[in-house]
MARTORKOL-499993 format. One record per residue (C-alpha): residue number from 0; x, y, z. Coordinates in steps of 0.25 Angstrom, whole numbers, plus 5000, padded with zeros to 4 digits. Example, Ala and Ser with C-alpha at 12.3 -4.5 7.8 and 13.67 -1.06 7.14 Angstrom:
<sites>
{num:0 X:5049 Y:4982 Z:5031}
{num:1 X:5055 Y:4996 Z:5029}
</sites>
This chain:
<sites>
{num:0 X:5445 Y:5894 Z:6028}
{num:1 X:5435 Y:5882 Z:6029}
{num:2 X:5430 Y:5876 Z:6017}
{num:3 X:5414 Y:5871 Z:6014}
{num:4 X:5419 Y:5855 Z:6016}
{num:5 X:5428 Y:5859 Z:6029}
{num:6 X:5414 Y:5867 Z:6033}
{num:7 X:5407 Y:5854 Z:6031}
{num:8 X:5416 Y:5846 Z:6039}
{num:9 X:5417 Y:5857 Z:6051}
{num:10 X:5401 Y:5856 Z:6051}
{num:11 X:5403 Y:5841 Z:6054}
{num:12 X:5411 Y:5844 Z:6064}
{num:13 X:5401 Y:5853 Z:6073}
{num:14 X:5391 Y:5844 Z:6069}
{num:15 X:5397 Y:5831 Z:6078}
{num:16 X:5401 Y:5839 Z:6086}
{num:17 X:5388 Y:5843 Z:6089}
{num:18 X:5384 Y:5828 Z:6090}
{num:19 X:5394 Y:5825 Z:6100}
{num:20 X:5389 Y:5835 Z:6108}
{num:21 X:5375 Y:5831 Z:6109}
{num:22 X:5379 Y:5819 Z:6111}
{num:23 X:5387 Y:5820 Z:6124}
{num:24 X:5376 Y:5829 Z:6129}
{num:25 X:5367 Y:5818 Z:6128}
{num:26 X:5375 Y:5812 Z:6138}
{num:27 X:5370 Y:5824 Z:6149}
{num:28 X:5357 Y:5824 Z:6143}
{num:29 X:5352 Y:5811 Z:6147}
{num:30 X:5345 Y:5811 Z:6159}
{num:31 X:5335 Y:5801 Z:6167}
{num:32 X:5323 Y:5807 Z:6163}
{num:33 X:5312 Y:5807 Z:6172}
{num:34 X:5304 Y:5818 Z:6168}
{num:35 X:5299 Y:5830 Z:6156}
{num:36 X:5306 Y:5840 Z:6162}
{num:37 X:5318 Y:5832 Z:6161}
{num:38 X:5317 Y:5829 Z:6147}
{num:39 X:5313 Y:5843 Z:6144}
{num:40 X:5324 Y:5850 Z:6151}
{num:41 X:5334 Y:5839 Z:6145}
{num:42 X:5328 Y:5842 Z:6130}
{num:43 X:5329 Y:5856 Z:6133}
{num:44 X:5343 Y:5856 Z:6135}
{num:45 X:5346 Y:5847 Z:6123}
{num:46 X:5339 Y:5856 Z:6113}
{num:47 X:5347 Y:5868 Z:6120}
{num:48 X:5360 Y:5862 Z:6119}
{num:49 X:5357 Y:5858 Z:6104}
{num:50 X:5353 Y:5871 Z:6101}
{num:51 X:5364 Y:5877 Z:6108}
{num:52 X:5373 Y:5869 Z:6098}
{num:53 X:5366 Y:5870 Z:6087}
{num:54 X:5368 Y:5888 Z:6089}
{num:55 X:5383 Y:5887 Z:6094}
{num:56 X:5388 Y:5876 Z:6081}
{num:57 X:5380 Y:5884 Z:6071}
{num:58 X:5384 Y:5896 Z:6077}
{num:59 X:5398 Y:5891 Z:6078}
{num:60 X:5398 Y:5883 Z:6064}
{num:61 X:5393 Y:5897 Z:6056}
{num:62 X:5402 Y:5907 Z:6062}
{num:63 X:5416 Y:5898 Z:6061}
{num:64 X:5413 Y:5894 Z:6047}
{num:65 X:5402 Y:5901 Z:6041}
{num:66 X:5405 Y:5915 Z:6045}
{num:67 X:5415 Y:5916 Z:6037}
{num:68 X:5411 Y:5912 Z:6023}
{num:69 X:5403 Y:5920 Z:6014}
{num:70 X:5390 Y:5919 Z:6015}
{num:71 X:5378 Y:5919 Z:6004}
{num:72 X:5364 Y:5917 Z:6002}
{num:73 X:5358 Y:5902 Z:6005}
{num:74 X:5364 Y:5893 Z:5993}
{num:75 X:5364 Y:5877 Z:5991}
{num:76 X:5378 Y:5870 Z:5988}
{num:77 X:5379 Y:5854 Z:5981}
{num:78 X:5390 Y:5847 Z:5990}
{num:79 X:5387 Y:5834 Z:5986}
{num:80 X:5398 Y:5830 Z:5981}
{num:81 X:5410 Y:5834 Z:5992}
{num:82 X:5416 Y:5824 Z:5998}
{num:83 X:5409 Y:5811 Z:5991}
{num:84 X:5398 Y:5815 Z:6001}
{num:85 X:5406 Y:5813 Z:6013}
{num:86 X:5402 Y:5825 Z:6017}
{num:87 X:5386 Y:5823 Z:6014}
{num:88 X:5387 Y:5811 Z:6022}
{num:89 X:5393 Y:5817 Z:6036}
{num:90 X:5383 Y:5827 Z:6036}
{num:91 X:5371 Y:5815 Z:6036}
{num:92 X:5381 Y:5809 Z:6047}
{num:93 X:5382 Y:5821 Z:6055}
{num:94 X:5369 Y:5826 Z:6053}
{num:95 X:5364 Y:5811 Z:6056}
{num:96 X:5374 Y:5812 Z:6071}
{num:97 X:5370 Y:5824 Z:6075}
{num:98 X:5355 Y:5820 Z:6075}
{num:99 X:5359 Y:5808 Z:6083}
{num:100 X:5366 Y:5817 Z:6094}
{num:101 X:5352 Y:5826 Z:6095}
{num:102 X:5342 Y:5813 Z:6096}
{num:103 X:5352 Y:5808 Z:6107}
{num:104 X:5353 Y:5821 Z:6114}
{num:105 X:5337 Y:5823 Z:6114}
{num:106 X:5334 Y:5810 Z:6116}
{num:107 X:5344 Y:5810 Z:6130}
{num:108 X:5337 Y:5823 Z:6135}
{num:109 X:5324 Y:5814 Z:6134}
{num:110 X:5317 Y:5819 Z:6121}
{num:111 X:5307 Y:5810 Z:6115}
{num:112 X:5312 Y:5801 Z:6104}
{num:113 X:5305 Y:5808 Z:6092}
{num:114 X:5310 Y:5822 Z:6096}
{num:115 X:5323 Y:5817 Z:6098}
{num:116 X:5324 Y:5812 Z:6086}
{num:117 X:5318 Y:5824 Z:6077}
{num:118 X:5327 Y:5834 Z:6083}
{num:119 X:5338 Y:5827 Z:6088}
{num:120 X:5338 Y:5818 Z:6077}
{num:121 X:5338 Y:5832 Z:6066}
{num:122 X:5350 Y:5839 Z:6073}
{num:123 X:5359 Y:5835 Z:6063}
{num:124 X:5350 Y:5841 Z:6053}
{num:125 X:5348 Y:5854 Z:6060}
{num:126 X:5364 Y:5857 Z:6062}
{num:127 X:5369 Y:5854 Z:6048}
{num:128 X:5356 Y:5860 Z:6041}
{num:129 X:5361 Y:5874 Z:6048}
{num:130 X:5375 Y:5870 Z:6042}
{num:131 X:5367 Y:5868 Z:6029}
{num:132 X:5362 Y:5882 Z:6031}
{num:133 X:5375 Y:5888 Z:6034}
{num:134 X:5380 Y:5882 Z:6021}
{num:135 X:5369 Y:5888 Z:6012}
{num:136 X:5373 Y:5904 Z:6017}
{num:137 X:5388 Y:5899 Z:6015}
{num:138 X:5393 Y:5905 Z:6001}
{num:139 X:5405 Y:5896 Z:6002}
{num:140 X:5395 Y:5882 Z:6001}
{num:141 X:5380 Y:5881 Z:6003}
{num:142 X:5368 Y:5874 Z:6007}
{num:143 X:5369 Y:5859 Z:6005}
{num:144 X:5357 Y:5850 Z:6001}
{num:145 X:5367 Y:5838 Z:6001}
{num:146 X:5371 Y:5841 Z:6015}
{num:147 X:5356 Y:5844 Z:6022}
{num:148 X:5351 Y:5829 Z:6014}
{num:149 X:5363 Y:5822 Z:6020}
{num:150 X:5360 Y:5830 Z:6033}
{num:151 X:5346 Y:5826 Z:6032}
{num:152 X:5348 Y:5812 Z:6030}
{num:153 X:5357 Y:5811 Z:6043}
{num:154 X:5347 Y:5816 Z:6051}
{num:155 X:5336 Y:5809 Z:6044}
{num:156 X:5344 Y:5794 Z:6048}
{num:157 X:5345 Y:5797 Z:6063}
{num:158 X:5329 Y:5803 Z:6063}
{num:159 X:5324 Y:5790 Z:6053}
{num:160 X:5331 Y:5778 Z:6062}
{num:161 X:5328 Y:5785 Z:6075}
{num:162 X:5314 Y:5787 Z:6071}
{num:163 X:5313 Y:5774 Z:6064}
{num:164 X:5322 Y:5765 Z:6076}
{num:165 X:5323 Y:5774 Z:6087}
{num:166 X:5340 Y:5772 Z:6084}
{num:167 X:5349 Y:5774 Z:6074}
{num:168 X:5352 Y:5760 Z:6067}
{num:169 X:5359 Y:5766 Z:6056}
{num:170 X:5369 Y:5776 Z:6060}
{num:171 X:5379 Y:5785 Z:6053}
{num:172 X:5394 Y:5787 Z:6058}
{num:173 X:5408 Y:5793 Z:6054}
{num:174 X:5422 Y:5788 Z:6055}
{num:175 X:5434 Y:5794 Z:6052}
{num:176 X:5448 Y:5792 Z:6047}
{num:177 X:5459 Y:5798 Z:6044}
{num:178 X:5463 Y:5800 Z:6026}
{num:179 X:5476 Y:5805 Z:6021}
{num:180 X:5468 Y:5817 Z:6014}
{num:181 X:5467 Y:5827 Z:6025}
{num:182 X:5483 Y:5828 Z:6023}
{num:183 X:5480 Y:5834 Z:6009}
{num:184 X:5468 Y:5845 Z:6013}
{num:185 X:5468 Y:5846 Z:6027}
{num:186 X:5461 Y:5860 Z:6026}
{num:187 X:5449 Y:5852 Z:6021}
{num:188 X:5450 Y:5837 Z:6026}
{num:189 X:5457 Y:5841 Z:6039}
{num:190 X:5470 Y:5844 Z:6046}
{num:191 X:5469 Y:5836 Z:6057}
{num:192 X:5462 Y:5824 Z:6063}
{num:193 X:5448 Y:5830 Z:6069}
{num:194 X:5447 Y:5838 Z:6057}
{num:195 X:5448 Y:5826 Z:6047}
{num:196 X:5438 Y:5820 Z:6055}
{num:197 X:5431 Y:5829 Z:6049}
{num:198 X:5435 Y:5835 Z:6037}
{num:199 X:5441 Y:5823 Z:6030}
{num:200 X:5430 Y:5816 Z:6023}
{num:201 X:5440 Y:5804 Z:6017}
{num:202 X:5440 Y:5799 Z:6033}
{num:203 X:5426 Y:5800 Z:6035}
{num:204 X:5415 Y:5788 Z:6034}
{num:205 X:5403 Y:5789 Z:6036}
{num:206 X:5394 Y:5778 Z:6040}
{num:207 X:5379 Y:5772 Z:6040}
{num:208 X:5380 Y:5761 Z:6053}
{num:209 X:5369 Y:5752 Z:6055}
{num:210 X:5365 Y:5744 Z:6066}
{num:211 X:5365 Y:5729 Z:6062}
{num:212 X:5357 Y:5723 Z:6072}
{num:213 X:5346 Y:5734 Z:6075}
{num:214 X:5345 Y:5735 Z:6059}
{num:215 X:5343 Y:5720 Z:6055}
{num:216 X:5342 Y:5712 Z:6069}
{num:217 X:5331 Y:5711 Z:6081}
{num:218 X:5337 Y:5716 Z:6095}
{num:219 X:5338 Y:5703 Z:6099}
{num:220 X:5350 Y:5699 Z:6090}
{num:221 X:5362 Y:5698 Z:6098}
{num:222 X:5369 Y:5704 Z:6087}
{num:223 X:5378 Y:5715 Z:6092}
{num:224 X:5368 Y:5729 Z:6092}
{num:225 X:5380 Y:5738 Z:6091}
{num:226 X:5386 Y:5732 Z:6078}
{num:227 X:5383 Y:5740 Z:6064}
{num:228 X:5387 Y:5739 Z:6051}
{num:229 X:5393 Y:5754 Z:6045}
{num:230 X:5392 Y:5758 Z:6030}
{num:231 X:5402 Y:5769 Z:6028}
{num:232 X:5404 Y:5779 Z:6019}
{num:233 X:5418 Y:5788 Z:6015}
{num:234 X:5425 Y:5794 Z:6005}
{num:235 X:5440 Y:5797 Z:6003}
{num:236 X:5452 Y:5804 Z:5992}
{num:237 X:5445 Y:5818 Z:5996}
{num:238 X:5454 Y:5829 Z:5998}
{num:239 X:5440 Y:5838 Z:5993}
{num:240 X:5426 Y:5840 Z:5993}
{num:241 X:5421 Y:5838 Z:5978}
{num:242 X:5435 Y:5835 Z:5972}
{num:243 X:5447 Y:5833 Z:5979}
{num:244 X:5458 Y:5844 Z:5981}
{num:245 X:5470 Y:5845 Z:5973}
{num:246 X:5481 Y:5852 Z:5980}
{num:247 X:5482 Y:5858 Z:5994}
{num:248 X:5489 Y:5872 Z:5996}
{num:249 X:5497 Y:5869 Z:5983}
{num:250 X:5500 Y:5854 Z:5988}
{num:251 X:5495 Y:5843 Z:5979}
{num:252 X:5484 Y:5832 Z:5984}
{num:253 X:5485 Y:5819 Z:5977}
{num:254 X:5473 Y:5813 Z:5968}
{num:255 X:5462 Y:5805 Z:5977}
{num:256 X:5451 Y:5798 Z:5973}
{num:257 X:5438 Y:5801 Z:5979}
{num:258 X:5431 Y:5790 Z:5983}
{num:259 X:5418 Y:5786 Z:5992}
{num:260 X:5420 Y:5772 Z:6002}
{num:261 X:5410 Y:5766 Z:6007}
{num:262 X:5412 Y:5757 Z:6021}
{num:263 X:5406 Y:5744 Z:6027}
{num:264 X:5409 Y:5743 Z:6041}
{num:265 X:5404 Y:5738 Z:6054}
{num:266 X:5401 Y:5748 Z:6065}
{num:267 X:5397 Y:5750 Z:6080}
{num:268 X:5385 Y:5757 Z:6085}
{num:269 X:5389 Y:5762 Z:6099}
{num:270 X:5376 Y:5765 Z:6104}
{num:271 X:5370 Y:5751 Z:6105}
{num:272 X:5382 Y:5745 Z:6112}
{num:273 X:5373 Y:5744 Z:6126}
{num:274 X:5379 Y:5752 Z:6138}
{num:275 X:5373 Y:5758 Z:6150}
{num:276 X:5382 Y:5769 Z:6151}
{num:277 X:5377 Y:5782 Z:6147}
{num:278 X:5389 Y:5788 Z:6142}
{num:279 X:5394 Y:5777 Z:6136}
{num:280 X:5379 Y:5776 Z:6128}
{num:281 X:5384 Y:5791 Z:6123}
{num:282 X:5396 Y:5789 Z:6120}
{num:283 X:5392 Y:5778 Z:6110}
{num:284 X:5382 Y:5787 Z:6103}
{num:285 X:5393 Y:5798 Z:6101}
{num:286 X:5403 Y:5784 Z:6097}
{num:287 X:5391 Y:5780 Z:6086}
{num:288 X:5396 Y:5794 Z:6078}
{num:289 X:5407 Y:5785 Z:6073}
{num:290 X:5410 Y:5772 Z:6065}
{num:291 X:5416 Y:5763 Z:6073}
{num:292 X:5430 Y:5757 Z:6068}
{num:293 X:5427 Y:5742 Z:6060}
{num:294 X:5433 Y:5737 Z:6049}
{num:295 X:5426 Y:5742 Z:6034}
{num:296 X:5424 Y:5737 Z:6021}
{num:297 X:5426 Y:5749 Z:6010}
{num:298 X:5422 Y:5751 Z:5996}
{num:299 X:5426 Y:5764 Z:5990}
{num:300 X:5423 Y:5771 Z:5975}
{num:301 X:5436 Y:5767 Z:5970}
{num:302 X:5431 Y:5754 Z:5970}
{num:303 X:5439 Y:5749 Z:5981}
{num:304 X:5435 Y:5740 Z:5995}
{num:305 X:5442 Y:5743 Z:6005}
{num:306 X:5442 Y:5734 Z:6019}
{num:307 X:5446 Y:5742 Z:6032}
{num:308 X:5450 Y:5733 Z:6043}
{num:309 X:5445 Y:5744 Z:6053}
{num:310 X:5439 Y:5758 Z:6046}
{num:311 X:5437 Y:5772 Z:6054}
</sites>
């Protein structure tokens, strides 16, 4: 039976999902728009295909996991501390991605830039404030005031700079790589690759990439525009979500410490690496989910740094 913290992980999962598919439909959706009819019958479609997604994942999520726990009246559960806040950050990252997938997709159908941005840009916020909800009727757990401020504050990034810059300057990105821990509770930090991608919060960073040049220099630098600096954070020796396991079906797990790490790296921001190709322009924006491979510099709460030559 799924546990809460394997429920959280699987929402991640439907939730990129999710993104990627907006964004490849972005793809179709642009056009060369010459009139409002146009625009109208594109935007139309877009808002279609959204809430079409929105019903069948909602639909999908509540009847595979939901239906079968016990439910109860509308109740409120503290979180806060699973996971050193590895999972508070993913949903801010995933609430963050997802708003960027519905500004691109309305913005592609040829919506004006402030509408794009309000409901595209709130997307996020709309899928996992419905999770939220679910959560709250759910005996097993509840509604999570943690998760809905992280949630918020992923959305409120992408809305702030597009508002603010009309781009994304600072953007938040994930990376993955592979611990020894999912060996010791692969029912909860995943039995195989795809679901440790997931599931195993000891593999997963997070991370805050800004853009040098469009932060601190005038366009007409020659510096390189794609080029960011990353600051990453991760966690690792967690085998649970507020206190690490002891045994698994009888077998003992070794003693880990838990502790947080915190990255200095350098990064790649796709979508200003200038091409005329179309596809190649959406292939970089789904690319810019992820933190591309550079060396790092850690430093870790057992007071330890730590240099990568090259860090996933």
């Amino acid at each position: 039976m799924t546990r809460p913290h394997e429920m959280k992980s699987l929402m991640k999962k439907w939730l990129l999902t999710v993104l990627l598919i907006l964004s490849v439909l972005s793809v179709s959706a642009q056009d060369t728009l010459s009139d409002n009819a146009r625009v109208r019958r594109n935007v139309k479609i877009v808002i279609g295909t959204e809430a079409a997604l929105y019903a069948a994942s909602m639909t999908g999520l509540y009847f595979a996991w939901y239906a079968d726990y016990p439910q109860s009246s509308f109740h409120f559960y503290d979180d806060n501390g699973e996971w050193l806040q590895m999972d508070k950050i993913g949903h801010g990252v995933t609430s963050y991605l997802v708003g960027t997938g519905g500004y691109e997709l309305l913005k592609a159908a040829g919506l004006d830039e402030k509408r794009s941005i309000w409901f595209g840009g709130t997307l996020g916020l709309a899928f996992l404030t419905t999770i939220e909800i679910f959560d709250g009727f759910s005996s097993g757990w509840g509604f999570s005031w943690g998760d809905m401020a992280a949630n918020t504050l992923g959305s409120g990034l992408f809305i702030g700079q597009q508002f603010l810059w009309h781009e994304q300057r600072i953007i938040l990105k994930y990376s993955f790589h592979t611990t020894e821990f999912p060996n010791y509770r692969p029912d909860v930090l995943g039995s195989n690759f795809l679901q440790q991608t997931i599931k195993d919060y000891n593999g997963q960073t997070y991370w805050a990439s800004f853009n040098l040049k469009s932060l601190f220099m005038n366009r007409e630098s020659k510096f390189p525009a794609w080029l960011n600096v990353a600051f990453g954070y991760g966690a690792d020796g967690m085998t649970g979500g507020f206190e690490n396991a002891t045994e698994y079906h009888g077998n003992p797990i070794p003693t880990f410490n838990r502790i947080r790490q915190f990255y200095l790296s350098l990064d790649v921001d796709f979508t200003r690496i200038p091409t005329k190709s179309k596809f190649l322009k959406y292939t970089f924006k789904v690319l810019n989910i992820f933190k591309f491979p550079f060396p790092a510099l850690e430093y870790n709460t057992g007071d330890e740094w730590v240099w990568h030559w090259l860090y996933f």
